[in-house]
N, C-alpha and C positions, 0 to 999 in steps of 0.2 A: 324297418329300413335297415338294411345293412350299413357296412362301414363302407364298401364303395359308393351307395349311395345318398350316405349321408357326405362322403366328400366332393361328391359331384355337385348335388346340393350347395354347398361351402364355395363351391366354385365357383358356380354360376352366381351366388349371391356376392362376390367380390367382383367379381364381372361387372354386374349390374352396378356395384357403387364407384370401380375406380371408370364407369364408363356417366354414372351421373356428378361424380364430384372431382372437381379438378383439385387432386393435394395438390397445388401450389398456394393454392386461394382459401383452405380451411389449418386451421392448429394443429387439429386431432389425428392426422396423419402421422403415424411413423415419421421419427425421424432418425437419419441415421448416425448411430450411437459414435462410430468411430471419425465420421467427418466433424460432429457436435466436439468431439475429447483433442482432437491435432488438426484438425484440416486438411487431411488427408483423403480420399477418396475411394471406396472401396470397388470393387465392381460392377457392384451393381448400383451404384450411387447415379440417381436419377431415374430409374428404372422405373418407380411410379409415376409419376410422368410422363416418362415413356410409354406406358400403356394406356393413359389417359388419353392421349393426342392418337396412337395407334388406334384405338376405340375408337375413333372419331375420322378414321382414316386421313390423319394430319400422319405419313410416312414419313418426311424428311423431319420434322418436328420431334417427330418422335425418335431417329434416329441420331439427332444432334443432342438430345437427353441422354442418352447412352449408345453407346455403338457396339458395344461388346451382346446385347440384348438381341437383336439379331443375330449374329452369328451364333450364339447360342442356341433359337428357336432353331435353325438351319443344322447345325452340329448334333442335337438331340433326334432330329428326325433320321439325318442320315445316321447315324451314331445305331438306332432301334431297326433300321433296316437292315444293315449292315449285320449286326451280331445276333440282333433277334432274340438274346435271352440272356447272354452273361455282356453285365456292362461293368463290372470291374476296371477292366482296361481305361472304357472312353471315361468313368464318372473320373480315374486319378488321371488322367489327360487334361479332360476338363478344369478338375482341381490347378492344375500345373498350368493350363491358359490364361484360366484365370486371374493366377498371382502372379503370371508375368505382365498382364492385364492392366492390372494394380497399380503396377510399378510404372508401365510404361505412361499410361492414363495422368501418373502425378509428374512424372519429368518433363511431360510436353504439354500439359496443362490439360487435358482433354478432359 
């Protein structure tokens, strides 16, 4: 097995656990390191979650877990159509959405 397909593999085996186990409801989950240190929120804080209730096509559920998570999956798609093969550009775009993301996420409480 190659390395694409042993990450495929990786994939679908996280598939399979963030769609059988709700991290809100076990320990063993990740947690995130930088909300656990200030109470701050990073961007993607929630996101597991988010795809646990997504998985379960719970959409608003999931989208109230993080909201940036969407626009993300939406961004990368158009993002890969769009350039097709240099994403320099959108990943420091992205970078820079994100951190303004961040910031805005802990001012308005989201």
């Amino acid at each position: 097995m190659g390395a694409r397909g042993l990450l495929l593999l990786l994939f679908v085996i996280a598939i399979a656990v963030y769609y059988a186990v709700n991290p809100e409801g076990v320990w063993w989950f990740p947690k995130c390191g930088l909300y656990q240190l200030t109470g701050l929120k990073c961007p993607i804080c929630g996101a597991q979650r988010a795809a646990h209730q997504f998985l379960h096509g719970n959409f608003l559920s999931a989208f109230h877990y993080n909201y940036f998570l969407p626009f993300s999956a939406v961004y990368w798609l158009v993002a890969l159509v769009i350039t097709r093969k240099d994403l320099t550009r959108a990943f420091y775009l992205y970078c820079l959405l994100a951190f303004l993301w961040a910031i805005l996420r802990n001012i308005i409480g989201l």
